[in-house]
C-alpha positions as CSV (number, residue, x, y, z in Angstrom):
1,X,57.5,150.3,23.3
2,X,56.1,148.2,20.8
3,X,55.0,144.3,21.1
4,X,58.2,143.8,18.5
5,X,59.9,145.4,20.7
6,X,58.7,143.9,23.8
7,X,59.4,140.6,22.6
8,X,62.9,141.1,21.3
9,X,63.9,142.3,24.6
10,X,62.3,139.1,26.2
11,X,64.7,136.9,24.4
12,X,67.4,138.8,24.7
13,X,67.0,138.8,29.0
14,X,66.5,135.0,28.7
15,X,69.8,134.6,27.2
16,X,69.6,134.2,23.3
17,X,72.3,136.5,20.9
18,X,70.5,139.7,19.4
19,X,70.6,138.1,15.9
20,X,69.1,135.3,17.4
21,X,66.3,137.2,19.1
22,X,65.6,139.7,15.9
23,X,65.6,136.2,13.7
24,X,62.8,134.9,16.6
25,X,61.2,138.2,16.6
26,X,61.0,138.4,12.7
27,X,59.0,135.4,12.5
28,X,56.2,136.7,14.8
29,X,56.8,140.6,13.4
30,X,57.7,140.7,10.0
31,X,58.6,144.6,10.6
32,X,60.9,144.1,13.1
33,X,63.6,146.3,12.2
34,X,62.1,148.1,9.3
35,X,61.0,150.6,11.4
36,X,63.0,151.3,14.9
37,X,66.4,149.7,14.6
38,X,66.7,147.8,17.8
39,X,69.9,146.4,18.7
40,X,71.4,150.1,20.5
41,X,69.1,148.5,23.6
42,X,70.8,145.0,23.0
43,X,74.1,145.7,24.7
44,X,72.5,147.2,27.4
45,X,70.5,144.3,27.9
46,X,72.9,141.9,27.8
47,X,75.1,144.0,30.3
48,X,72.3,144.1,32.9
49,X,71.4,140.0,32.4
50,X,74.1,138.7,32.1
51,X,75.7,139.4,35.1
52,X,72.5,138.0,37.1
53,X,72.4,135.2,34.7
54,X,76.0,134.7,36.2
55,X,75.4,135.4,39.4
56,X,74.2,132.1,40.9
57,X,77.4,130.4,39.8
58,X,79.3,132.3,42.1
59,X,77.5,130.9,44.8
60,X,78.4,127.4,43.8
61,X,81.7,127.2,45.3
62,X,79.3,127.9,48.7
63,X,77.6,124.2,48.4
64,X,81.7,122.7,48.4
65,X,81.9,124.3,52.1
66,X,81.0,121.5,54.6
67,X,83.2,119.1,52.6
68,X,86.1,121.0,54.3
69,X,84.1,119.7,57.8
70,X,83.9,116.1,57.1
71,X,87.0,114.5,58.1
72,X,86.4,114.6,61.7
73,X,88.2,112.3,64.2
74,X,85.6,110.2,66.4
75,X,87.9,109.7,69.0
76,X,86.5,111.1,72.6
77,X,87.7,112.1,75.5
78,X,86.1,109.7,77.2
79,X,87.8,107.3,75.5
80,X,90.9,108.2,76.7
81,X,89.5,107.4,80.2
82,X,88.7,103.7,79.4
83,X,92.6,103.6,78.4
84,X,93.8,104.8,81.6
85,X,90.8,102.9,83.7
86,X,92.6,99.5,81.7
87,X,96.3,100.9,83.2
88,X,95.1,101.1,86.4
89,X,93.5,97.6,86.3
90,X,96.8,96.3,85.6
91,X,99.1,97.9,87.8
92,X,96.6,97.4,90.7
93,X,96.6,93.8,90.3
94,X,100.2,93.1,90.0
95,X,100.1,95.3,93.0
96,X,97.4,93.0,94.4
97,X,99.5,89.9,93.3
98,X,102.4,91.0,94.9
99,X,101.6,92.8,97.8
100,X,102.0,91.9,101.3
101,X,99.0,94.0,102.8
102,X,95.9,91.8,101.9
103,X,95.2,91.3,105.8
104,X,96.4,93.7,108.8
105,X,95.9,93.1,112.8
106,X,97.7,94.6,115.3
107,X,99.5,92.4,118.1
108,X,99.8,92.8,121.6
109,X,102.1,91.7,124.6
110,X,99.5,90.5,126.5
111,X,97.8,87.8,123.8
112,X,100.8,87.4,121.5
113,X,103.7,87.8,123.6
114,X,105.3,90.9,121.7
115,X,103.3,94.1,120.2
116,X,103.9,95.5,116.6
117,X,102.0,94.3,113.2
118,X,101.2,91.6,111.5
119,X,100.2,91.5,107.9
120,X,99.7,89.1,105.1
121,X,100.3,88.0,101.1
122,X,98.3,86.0,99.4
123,X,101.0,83.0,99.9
124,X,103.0,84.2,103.3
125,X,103.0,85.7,106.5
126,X,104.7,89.1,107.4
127,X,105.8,89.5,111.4
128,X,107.2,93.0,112.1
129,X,107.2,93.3,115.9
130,X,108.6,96.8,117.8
131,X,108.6,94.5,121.2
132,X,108.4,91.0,122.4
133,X,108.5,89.5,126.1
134,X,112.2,88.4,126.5
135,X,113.0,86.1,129.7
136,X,115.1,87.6,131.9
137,X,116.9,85.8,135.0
138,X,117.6,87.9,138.4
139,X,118.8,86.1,141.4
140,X,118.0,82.5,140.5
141,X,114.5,83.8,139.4
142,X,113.0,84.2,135.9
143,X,111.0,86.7,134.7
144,X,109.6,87.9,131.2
145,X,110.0,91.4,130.2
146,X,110.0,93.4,127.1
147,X,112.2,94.0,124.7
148,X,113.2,95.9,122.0
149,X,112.7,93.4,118.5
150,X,116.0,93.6,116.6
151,X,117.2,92.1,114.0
152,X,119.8,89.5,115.4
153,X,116.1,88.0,117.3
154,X,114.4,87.6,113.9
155,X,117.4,85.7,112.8
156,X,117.7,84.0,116.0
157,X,114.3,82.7,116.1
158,X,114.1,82.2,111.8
159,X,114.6,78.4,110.8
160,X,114.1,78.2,106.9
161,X,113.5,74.7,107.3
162,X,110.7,75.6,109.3
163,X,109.6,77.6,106.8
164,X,110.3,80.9,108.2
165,X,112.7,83.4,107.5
166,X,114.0,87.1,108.3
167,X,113.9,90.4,105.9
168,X,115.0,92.7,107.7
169,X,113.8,92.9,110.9
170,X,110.3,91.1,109.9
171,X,109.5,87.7,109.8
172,X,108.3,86.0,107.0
173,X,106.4,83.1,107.4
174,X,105.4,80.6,104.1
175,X,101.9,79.2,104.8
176,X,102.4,76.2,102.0
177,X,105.4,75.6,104.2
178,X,104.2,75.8,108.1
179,X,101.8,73.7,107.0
180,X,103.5,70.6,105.7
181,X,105.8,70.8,108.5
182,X,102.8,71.0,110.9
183,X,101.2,68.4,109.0
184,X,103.8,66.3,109.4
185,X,104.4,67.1,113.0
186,X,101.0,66.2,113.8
187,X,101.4,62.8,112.0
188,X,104.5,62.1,114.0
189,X,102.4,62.5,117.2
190,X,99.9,60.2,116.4
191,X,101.6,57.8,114.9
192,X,103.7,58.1,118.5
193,X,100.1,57.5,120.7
194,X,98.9,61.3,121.0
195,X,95.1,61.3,120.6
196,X,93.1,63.9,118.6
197,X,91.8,65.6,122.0
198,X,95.0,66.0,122.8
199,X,96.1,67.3,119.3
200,X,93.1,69.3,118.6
201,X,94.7,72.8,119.2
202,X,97.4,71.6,117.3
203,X,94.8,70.4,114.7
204,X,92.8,73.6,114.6
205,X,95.9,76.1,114.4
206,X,97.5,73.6,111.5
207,X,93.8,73.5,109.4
208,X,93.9,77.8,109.5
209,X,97.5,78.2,108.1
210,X,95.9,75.3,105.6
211,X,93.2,77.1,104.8
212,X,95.5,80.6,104.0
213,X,97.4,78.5,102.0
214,X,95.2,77.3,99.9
215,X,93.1,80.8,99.7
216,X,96.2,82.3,98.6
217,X,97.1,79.6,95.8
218,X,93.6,80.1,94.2
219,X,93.3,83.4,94.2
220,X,96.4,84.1,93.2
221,X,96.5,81.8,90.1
222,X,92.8,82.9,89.1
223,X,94.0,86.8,89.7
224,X,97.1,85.7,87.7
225,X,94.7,85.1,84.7
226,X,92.8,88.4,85.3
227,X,96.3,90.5,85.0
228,X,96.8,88.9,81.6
229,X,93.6,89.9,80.2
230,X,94.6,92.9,81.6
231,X,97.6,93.6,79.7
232,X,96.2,92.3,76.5
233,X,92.8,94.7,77.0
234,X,95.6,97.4,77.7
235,X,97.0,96.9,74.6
236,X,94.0,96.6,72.4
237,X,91.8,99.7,74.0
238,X,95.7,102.4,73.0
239,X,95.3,100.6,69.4
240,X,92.0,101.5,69.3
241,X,92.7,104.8,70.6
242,X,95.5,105.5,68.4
243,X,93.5,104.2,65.0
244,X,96.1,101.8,64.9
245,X,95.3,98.6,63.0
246,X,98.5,96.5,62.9
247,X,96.1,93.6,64.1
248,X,93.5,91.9,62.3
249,X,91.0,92.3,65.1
250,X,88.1,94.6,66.1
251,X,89.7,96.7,68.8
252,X,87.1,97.7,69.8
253,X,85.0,95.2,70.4
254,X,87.5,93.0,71.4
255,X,89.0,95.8,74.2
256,X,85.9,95.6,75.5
257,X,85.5,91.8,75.9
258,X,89.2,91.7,77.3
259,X,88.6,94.6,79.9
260,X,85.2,93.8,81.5
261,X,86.9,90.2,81.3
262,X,89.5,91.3,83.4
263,X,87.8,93.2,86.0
264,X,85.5,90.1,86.4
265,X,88.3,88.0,86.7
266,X,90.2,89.9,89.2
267,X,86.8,90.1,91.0
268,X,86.0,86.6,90.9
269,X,90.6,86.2,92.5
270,X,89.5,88.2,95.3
271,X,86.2,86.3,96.2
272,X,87.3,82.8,95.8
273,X,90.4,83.9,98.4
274,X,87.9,85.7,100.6
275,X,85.5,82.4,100.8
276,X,88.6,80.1,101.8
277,X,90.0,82.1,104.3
278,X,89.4,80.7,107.7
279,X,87.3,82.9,110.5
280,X,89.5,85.6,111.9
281,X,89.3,89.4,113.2
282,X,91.9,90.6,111.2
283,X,91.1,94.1,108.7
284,X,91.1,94.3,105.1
285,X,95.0,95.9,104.6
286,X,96.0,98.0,101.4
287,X,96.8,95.2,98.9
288,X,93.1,94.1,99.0
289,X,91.9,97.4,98.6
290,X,94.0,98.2,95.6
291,X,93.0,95.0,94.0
292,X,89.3,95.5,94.2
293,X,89.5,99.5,92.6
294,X,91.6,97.6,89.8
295,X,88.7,94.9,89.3
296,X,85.9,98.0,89.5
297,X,88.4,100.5,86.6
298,X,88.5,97.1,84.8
299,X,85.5,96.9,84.2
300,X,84.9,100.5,83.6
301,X,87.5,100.4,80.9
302,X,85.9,98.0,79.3
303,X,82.5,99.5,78.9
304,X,83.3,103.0,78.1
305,X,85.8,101.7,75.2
306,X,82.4,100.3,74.0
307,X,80.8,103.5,74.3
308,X,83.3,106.1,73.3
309,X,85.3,103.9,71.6
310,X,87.1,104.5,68.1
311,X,84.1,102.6,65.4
């Protein structure tokens, strides 16, 4: 092969037209096709190139690939958790709020005069005796023995002005209500001459259902508080969740603030009731229980919507 040649076929693998190349080649070989004509190789030449020449924009549809990747949701399992740690916070505190377990102790014949359970609400008093020591008279002589509790004795012995009533067969007892009514009884006595010694058991029993009382009205109203934020961090963690934006709000952030909010708040119900209750022996019943898990997946819900939150 000739350096005419040579050079012709150069031009023609690096693209150009074969009267292109033998005008190129011409100029640098003024014989070019005087002696060998050359273009029989230039279709063969072209068929070979120009396929390769092609070939790397095949490959181009290749770089479009991960685009088909891209629209990924961010949404995690975990944050799917945070909205069901939020649920539980609510229903457990208006299980809290409304439940009648917060305090359990047992009663007995011998210290109480009847055996069965006693249990409390954050604002009243439950009495659910199974016996109680009835009097019984036998030949001029009386005795107390037990019997069965039934209904017709929790009516007997219920006064609602007294601030008692019956439910059943359990009696319900206000604590605002006993103790205005005690209050007022031990008013009536001293303003009659009785003495504070000889009031002071009277006192001391009247200052306890006080102090329930009043444990009961602030934790409930503060716990009252923490079930709002509750509802509203409910709401705003399932937008977030869902992608929904039909309020103008980070959902995000602003589940978060409402959820650890609530779980505080619920917290902070159950320690300002425990602080005000007055010294007793009785056990920490159901409702109380329940209402601390719901401050604990309150919090919870709040910090893993921060975490694994919707952005």
């Amino acid at each position: 092969m000739t350096d005419a040649q040579s050079y012709f076929d150069g031009l023609i693998a690096q693209g150009y037209t074969a009267d292109d190349a033998t005008n190129y080649t011409k100029q640098h070989f003024p014989n070019f096709g005087l002696e060998t004509p050359p273009m029989a190789a230039a279709p063969v030449a072209s068929a070979m190139v120009a396929p390769v020449a092609a070939a790397p924009m095949a490959a181009a549809p290749m770089a479009a690939a991960p685009m088909a990747a891209a629209p990924e949701s961010s949404t995690s399992p975990l944050g799917w958790v945070a909205v069901g740690c939020i649920a539980l916070t609510l229903i457990f505190s208006i299980m809290g709020q409304f439940g009648t377990t917060w305090l359990v102790d047992d009663l007995s014949i011998e210290d109480d005069g009847m055996s069965g359970e006693l249990s409390t609400s954050l604002s009243e008093g439950y009495t659910l005796p199974d016996k109680v020591l009835s009097p019984s008279i036998d030949g001029g002589n009386v005795t107390m023995v037990e019997a069965d509790w039934t209904k017709e004795m929790c009516k007997a012995m219920a006064d609602p002005d007294n601030g008692t009533s019956c439910e059943g067969e359990t009696m319900v007892s206000s604590f605002s209500d006993l103790h205005d009514l005690c209050s007022t009884s031990i008013k009536q006595a001293k303003d009659n001459g009785a003495t504070d010694e000889m009031l002071k058991d009277s006192t001391e029993s009247c200052d306890e259902i006080g102090a329930m009382a009043s444990a009961g009205s602030s934790g409930g109203m503060i716990l009252w508080v923490g079930i709002l934020a509750a509802l509203a961090a409910t709401v705003l963690i399932v937008f977030n969740m869902l992608g929904m934006e039909v309020i103008p709000v980070d959902t995000q952030k602003f589940g978060m603030i409402t959820g650890i909010a609530a779980g505080v708040l619920i917290g902070v119900a159950v320690l300002v009731w425990y602080l005000l209750l007055p010294e007793g022996d009785s056990s920490a019943g159901m409702s109380l229980w329940v209402t601390i898990i719901g401050s604990v997946t309150g919090i919870a819900g709040g910090v893993l919507t921060k975490t694994h939150g919707n952005q």
